[in-house]
FIBAKOL-189859 format. One record per residue: x, y, z of N, C-alpha, C, O in turn. Coordinates in steps of 0.001 Angstrom, whole numbers, plus 500000, padded with zeros to 6 digits. Layout:
BEGIN
XYZXYZXYZXYZ/...
***
This chain:
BEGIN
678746344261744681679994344976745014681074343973745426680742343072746196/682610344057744890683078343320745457683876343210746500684514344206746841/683998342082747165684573342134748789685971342621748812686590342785747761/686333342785749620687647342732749754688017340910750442687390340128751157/689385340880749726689668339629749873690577339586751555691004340533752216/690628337937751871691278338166753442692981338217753022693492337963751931/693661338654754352694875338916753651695399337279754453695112336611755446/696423337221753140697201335900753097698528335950752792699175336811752196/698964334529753460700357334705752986700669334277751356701837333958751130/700014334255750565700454334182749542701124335322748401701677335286747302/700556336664749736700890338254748915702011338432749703702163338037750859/702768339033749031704252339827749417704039340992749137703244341477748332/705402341872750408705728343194750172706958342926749883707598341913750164/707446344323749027708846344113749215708772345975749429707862346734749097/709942346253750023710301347697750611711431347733750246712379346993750510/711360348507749695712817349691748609713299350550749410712996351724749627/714428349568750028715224350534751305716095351994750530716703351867749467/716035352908751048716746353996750797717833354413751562718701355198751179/717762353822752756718699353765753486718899354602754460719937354843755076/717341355243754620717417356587755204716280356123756490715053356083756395/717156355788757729715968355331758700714513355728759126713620354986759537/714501356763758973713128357534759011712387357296758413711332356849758864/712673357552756656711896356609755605711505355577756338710518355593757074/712360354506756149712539352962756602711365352517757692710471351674757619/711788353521758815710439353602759643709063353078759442708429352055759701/708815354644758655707479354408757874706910353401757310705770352963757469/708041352930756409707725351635755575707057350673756002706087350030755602/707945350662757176707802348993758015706609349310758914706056348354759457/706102350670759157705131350728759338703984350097758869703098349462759441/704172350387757768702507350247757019702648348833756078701705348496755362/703725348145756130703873346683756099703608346238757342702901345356756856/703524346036758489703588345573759534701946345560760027701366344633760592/701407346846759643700117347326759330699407346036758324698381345473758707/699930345742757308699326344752756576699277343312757142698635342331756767/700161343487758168700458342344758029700560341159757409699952340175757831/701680341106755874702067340591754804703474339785755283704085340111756301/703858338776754471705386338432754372705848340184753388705230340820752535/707480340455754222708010341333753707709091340813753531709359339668753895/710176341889752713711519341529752287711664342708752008710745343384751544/713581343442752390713717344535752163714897344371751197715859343621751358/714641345273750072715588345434748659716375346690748850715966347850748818/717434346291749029718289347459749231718491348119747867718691347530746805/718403349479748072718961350375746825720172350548746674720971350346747588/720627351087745097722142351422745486722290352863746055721363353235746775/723351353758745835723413355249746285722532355998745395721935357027745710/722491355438744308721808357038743218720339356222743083719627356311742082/719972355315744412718678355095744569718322354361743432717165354595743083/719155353234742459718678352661741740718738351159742270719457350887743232/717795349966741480717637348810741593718705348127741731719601348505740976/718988347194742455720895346650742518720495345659741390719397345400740897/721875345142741118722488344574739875721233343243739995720713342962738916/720842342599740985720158341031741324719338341540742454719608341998743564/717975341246741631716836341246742806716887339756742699717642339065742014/715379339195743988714863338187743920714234337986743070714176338766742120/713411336632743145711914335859741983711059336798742231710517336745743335/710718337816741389709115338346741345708285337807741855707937338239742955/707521336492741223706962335711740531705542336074741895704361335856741627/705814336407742721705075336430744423704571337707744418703396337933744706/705540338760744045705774340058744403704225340691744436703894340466743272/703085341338745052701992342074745335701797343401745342700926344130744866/702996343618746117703353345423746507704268345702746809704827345148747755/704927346908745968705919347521746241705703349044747115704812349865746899/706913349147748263706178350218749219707696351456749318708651351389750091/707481352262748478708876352728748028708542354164748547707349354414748380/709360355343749219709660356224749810710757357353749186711915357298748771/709799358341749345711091359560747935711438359042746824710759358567745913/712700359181746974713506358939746034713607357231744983714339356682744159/712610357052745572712721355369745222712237355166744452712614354250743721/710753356147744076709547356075743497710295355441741839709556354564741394/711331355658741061711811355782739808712113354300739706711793353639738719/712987353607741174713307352337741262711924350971741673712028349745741654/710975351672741940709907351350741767709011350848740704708444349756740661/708968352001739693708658351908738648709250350698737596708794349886736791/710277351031738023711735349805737030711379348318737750711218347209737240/711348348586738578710912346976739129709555346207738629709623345058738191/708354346902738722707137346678738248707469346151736953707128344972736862/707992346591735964708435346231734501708788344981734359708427344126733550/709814344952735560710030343419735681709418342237735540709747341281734837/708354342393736375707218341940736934706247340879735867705430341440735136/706325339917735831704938339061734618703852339544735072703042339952734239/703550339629736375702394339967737036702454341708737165703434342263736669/701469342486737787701370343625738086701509343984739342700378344216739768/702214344136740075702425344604741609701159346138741455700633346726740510/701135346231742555700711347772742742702171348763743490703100348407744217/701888349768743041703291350861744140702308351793744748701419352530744323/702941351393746218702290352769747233703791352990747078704775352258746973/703491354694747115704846355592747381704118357117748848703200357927748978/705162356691749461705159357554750500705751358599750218706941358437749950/705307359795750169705824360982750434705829361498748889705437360730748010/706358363038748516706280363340746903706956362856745965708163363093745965/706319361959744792706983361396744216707417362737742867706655363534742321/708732362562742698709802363363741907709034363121740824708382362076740824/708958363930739802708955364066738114707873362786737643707583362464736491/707540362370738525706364361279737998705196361584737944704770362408738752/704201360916736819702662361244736981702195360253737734702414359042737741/701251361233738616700167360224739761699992359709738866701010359092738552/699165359570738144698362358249737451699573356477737195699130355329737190/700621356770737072701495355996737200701680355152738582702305354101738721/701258355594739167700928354809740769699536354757741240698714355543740769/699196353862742162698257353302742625698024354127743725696944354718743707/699030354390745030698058355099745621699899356034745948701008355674745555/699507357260746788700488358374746735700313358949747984699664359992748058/701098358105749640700514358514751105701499359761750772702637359684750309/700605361208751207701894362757750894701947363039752749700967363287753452/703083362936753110703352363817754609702499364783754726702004365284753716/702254365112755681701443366461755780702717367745755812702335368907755674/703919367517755962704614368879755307704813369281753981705162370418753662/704585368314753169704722367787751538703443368996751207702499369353751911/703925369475749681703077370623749255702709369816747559703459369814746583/701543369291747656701673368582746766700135368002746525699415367302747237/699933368620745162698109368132744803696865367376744859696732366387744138/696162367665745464695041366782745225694669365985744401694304366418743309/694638364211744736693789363685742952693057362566743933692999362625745161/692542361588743124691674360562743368692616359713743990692135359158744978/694318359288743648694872358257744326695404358901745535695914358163746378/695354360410745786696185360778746992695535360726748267694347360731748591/696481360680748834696101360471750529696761361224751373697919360812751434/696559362270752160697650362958752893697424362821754596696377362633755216/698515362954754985698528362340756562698426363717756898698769364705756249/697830363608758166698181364618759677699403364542760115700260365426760116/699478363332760534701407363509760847701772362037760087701071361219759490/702812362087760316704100360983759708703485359633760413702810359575761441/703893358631759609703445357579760629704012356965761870703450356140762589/705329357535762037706020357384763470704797356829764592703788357509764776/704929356058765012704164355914766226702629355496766237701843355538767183/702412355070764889700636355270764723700089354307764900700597353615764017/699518353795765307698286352237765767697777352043765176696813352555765743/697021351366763553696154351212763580694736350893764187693596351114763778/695271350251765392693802349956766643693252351248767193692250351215767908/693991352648766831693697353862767886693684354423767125694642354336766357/692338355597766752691521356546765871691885357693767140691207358667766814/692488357985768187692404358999768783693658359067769545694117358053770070/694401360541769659695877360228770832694740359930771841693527360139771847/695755359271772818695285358795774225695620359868775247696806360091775490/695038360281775621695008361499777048696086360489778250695883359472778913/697253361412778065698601361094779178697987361155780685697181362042780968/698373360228781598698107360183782886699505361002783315700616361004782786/699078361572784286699626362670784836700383362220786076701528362461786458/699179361333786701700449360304787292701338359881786968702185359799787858/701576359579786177703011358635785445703803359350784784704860358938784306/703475360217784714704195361613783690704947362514784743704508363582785171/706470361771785196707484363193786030708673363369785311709692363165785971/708764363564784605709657363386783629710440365258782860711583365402782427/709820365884782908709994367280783455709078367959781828708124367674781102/710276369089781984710151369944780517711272369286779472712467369510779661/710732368302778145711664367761777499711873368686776158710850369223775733/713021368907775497713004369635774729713571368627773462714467367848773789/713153368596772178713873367936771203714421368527770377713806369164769521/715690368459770435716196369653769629716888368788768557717444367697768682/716676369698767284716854369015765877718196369834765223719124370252765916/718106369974763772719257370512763446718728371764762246717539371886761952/719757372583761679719628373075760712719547372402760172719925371271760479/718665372889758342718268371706757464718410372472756099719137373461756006/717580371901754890717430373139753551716632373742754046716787374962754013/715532373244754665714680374356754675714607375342756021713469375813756033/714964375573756551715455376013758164717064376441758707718168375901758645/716528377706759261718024378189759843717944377781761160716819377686761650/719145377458761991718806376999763504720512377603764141721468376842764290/720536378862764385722101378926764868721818379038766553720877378806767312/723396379602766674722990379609768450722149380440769037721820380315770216/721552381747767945721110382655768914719013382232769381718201382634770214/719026380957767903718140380969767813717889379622768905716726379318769168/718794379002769392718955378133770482718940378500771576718694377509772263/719141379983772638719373380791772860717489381190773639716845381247774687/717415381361772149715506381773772367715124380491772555715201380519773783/714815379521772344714406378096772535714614377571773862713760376967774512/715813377835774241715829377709775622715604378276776167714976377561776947/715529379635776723715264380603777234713550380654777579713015381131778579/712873379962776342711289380021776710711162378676777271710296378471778121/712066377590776817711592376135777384711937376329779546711349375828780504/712762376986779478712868377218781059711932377498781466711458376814782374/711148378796780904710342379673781241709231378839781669708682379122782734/708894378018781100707675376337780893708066376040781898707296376000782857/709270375758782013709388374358783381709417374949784258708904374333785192/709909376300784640709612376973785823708229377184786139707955377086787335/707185377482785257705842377482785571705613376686785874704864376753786850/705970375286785416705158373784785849705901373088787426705482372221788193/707264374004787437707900373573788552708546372053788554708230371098789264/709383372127787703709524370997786386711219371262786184711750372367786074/711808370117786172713148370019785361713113370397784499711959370341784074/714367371235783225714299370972781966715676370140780884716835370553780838/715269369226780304715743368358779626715969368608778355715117369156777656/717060368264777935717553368750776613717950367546775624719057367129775964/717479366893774604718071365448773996718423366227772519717460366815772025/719246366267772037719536366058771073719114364854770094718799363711770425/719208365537768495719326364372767521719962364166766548720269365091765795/720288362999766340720676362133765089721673363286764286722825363164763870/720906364240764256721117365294763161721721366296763382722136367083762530/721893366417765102722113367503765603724213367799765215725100367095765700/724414368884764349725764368764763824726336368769765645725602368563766612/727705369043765676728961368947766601728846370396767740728799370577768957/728838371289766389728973373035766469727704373275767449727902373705768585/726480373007767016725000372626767918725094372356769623724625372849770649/726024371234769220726478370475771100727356371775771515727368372028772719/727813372303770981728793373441771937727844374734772391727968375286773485/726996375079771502726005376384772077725004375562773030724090376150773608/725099374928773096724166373638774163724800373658775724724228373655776814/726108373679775395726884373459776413727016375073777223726834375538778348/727415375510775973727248377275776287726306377282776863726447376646777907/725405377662776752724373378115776767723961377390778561723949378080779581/723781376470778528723562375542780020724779376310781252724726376081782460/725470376924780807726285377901781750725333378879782709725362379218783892/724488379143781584723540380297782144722041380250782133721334381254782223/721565378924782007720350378703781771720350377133782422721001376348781732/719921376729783260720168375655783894719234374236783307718026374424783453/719601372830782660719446371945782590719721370859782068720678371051781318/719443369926782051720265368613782266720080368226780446718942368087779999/721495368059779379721858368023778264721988366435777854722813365820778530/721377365771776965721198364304776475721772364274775027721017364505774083/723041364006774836723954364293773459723744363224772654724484362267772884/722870363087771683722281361653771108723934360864770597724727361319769773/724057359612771384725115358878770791724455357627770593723475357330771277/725040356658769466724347355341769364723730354670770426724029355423771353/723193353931770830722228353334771916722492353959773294722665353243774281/722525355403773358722753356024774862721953357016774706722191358165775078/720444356445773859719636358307773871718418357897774680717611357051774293/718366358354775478716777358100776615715612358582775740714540358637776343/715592358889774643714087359301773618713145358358774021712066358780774438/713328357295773979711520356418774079711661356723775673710632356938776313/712504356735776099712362356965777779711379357870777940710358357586778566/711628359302777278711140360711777299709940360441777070709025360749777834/709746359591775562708289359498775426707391359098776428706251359465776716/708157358268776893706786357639778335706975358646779555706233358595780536/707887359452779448707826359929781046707716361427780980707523362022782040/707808362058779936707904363861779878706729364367780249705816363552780115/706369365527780714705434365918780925704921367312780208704127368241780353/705625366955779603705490368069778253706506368048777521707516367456777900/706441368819776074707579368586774975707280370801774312706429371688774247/709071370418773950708688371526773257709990371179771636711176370878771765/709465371303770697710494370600769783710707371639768614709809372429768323/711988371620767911712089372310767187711486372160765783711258370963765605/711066373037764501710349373188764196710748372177762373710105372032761333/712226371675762895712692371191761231712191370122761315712948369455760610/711224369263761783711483367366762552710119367187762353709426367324763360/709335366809760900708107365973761546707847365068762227706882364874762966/709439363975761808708421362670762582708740363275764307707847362941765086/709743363995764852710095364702766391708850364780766793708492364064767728/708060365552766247706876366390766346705519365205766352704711365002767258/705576364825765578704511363044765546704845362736766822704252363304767740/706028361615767129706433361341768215705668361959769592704796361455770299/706378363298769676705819364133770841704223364079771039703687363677772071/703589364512769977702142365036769696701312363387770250700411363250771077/701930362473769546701271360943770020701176360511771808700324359850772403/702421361189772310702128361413773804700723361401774478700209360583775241/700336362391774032699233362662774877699314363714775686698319364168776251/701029364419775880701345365717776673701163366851776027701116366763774800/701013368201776652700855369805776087702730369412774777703795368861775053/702346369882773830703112369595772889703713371533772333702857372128771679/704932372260772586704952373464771911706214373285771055707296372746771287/705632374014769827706287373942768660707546375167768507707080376223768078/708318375188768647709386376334767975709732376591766417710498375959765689/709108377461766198709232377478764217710575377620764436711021377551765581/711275377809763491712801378181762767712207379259761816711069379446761384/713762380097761596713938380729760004713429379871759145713752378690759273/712284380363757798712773379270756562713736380076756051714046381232756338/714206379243755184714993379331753653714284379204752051713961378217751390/714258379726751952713746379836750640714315379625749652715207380473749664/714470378752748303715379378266747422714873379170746197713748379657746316/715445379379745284714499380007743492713371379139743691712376379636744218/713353377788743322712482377225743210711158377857743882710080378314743501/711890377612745181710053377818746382709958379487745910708819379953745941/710802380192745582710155381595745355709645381287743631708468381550743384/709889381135743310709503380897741883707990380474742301707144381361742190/707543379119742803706386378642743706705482379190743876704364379050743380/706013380168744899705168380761745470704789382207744869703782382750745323/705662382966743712705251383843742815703723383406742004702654383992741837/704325381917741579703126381746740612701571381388741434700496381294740842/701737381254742648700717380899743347699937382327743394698975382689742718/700532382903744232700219384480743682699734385325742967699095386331743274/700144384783741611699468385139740173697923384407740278697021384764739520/697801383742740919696638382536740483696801381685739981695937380811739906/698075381578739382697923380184738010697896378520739128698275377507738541/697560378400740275697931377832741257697185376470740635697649375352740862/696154376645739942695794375480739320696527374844738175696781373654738356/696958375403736946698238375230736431699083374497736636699348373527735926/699831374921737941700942374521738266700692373364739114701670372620739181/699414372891739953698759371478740462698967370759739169699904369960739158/698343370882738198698266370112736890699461369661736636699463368435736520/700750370287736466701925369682735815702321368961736414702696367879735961/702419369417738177703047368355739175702216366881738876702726365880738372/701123366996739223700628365410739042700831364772737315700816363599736944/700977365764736673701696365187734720702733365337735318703270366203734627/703568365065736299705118364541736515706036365768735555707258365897735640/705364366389734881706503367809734384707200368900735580708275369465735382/706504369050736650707452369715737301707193368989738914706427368110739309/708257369850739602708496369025741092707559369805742400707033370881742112/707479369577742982706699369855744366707813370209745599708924369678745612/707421371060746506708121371059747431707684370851749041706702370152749292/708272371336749867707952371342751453706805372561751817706640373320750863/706051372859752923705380373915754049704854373496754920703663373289755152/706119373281755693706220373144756978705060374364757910704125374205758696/705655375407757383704226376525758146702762376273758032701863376535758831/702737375882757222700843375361756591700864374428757616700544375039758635/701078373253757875701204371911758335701088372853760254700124373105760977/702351373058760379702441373554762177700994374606762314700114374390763147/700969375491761557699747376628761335698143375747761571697240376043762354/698209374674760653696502373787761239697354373033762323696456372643763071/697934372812762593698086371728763552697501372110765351696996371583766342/698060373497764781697962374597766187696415375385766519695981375803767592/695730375399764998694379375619764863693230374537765645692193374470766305/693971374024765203693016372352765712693974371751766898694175370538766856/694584372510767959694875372613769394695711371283769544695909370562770522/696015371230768598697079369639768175698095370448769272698060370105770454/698883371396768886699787371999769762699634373354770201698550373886770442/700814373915770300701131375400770837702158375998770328703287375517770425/701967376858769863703338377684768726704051378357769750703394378889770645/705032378408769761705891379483770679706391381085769805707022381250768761/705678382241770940705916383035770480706591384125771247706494384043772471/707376385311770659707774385887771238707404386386772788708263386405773669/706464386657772938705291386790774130704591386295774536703417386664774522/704955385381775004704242384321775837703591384288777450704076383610778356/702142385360777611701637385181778738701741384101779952701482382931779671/701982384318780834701810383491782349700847382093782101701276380940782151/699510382479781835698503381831781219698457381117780542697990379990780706/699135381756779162699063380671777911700305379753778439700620378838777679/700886379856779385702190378239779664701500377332779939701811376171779673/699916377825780803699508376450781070698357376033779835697197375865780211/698607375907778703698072375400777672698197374193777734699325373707777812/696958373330777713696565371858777578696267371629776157695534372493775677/696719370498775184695823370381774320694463369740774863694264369377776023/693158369646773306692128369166773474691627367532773914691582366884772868/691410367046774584691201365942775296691007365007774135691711364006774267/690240365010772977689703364370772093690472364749770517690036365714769889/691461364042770031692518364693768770692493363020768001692858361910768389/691901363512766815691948362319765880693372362228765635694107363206765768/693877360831765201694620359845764639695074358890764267695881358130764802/694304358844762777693515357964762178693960357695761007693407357008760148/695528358532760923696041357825759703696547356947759154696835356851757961/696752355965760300696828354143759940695931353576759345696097352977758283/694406353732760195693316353593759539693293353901758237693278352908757510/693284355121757595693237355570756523693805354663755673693050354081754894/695231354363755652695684353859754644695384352804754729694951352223753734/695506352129756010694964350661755673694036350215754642694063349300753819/693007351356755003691322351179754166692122351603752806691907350716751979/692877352516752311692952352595751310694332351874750535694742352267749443/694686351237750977695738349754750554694841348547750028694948347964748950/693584348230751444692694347671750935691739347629749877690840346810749688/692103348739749145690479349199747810691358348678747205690642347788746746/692822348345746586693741348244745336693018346858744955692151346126745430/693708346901744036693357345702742942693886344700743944692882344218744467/694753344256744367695818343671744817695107342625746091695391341480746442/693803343860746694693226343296747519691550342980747754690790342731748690/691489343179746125689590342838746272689245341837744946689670341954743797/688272340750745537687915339620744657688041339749743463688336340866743038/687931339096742920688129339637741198687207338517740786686927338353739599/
***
C-alpha cells in the first residue's frame, strides 16, 4: 500500500480569491491546515482568471470556493503538470468527476459520490488538533445573553417584526439566567435593521454593538458570552457560536423560495430524487441551499436549541451535550492527504 508522502516545501497552494471574506476564511483555513507555501490569485469580478498569473511550474493545489470552481478549471489547463482542485462548497454546472475532491457546507443540498465530503459546520474556527467542542468554563464565561444578529438574504426574510420576536425571546433567556442581553450586529446587517434595533431597545432593554470596521467586540463575545442565540441566515455565525462550548439557540427565519427550489422540491416529491442527484454531479443542472435540514440535525444531535414559539421555563435552561464531535478539519485533512498530490508514487 502506498504511504502517504511527508509534506514539503516543494508543494504549493495557490487560493482563488473571490473576494468574498468568508469564503477567503475557509480557504486559508484548510491551507494553513496543510501547512504548504501559499499564494493568493486574485479573481477578476465575473470570477475569472486575471490577465497574468504566476510560474505554474510548482503549482500542487488549487483551493477554489463557489464561484471559482470554472477559474479553477482554466488554470489546471495551464498547468504542464496536473495540480489537483479541492473546491469548497457547490460547484456550479460542473461534473464531480472533474475535480478531485468537493468539501459541500452542510447547508449546501448537493449529492453524494466517492469525491464528496460534507461538513457539520463551516470551517470557521476548526482545529485540526480537536475532534470534539471543548466544554466552556463557566467561570470565565460573564459575558451575558449574546445575540448575533444577521441580515435578510435570498434565502430568508428578516423584517422588524421578526426582530421583534428574536428579541423578545432572547430577553426572556437572559432574564432566566439573570444575565445581560447583548446585541452585535453584522457585516451584513443593512442600515434599515440598525433602526428596528434601536426601536425596539426603547422597550426591551439591552446593550446594541453596531458592527463598524475594527469596533466589533465578536471574538470578545466568543470568549466571554454565556450563551448565544443567532439568527438563522449565518452558517459560519452559527459555527462560530456552536465552537464555544456555550448553550447555543437558533432563530429560524421565513424561507424564500425561488422557481427553482420549488421546481426542486416538486421533483423530489415525485421520486425522481435520484434523477435529479445524477444530473447535478453530470454538471447539467445546479444545486441549491437547506438551511432547515442542516439546523433540524443539528438540534437532533443537541448541537443546539431551536427557538420556538413556546418556550417552557425549563427548556431556557437547555445545556447542550457535554461530548459533540468536530472533526471536520480532521476529515479533510485525511482526505487532501489520499490525492495523488500526496502519496508515493
Amino acid at each position: 500500500m502506498a504511504k502517504a508522502a511527508p509534506v514539503s516545501d516543494t508543494y504549493e497552494v495557490w487560493i482563488l480569491d473571490t473576494h468574498r471574506a468568508g469564503e477567503m476564511a475557509q480557504c486559508r483555513a484548510l491551507a494553513d491546515m496543510l501547512g504548504l507555501p501559499c499564494q493568493i490569485i486574485p479573481l477578476q469580478a465575473d470570477f475569472s482568471l486575471p490577465e497574468q498569473i504566476p510560474d505554474t511550474r510548482n503549482l500542487r493545489l488549487i483551493l477554489s470556493f463557489g464561484n471559482a470552481v470554472q477559474a479553477a478549471l482554466a488554470l489546471r489547463t495551464r498547468c504542464k503538470n496536473t495540480p489537483a482542485i479541492v473546491q469548497l462548497g457547490r460547484p456550479s454546472h460542473v461534473p464531480a468527476a472533474d475535480l478531485d475532491l468537493i468539501i459541500i457546507l452542510p447547508q449546501d443540498d448537493y449529492p453524494a459520490a466517492s469525491n464528496v465530503l460534507r461538513l457539520r459546520f463551516p470551517l470557521n474556527g476548526a482545529d485540526k488538533d480537536q475532534r470534539f467542542i471543548p466544554q466552556a468554563n463557566p467561570v470565565t464565561r460573564h459575558g451575558g445573553t449574546v445575540v448575533l444578529y444577521g441580515a435578510p438574504s435570498k434565502q430568508f426574510f428578516l423584517d422588524k417584526q421578526d426582530t421583534y420576536k428574536l428579541l423578545s425571546f432572547s430577553h426572556k433567556l437572559a432574564q432566566a439566567h439573570h444575565e445581560p442581553l447583548h446585541v452585535l450586529t453584522s457585516p451584513r446587517t443593512p442600515v434599515e435593521a440598525e433602526g428596528w434595533l434601536e426601536d425596539i431597545s426603547k422597550t426591551i432593554p439591552m446593550q446594541i454593538y453596531t458592527f463598524r470596521k475594527g469596533v466589533n467586540p465578536f471574538q470578545s463575545f466568543l470568549q466571554e458570552a454565556s450563551r448565544f442565540v443567532v439568527t438563522g441566515d449565518s452558517a459560519s455565525m452559527l459555527a462560530d457560536a456552536c465552537r464555544t462550548g456555550v448553550p447555543v439557540w437558533l432563530f429560524p427565519l421565513r424561507t424564500k423560495q425561488s422557481f427553482m427550489e420549488w421546481l426542486q422540491a416538486s421533483v423530489d416529491w415525485l421520486g425522481l430524487h435520484t434523477i435529479r442527484n445524477r444530473l447535478v454531479r453530470s454538471g447539467w443542472l445546479g444545486s441549491g441551499t437547506c438551511f432547515e435540514k442542516w439546523h433540524t440535525t443539528l438540534a437532533e444531535q443537541n448541537y443546539i436549541h431551536l427557538v420556538s414559539p413556546q418556550v417552557s421555563s425549563q427548556a431556557l435552561m437547555w445545556q447542550p451535550d457535554a461530548l459533540r464531535r468536530d472533526d471536520d478539519m480532521q476529515k479533510c485533512y485525511e482526505s487532501i492527504m489520499k490525492l495523488p498530490l500526496f502519496i508515493a508514487r
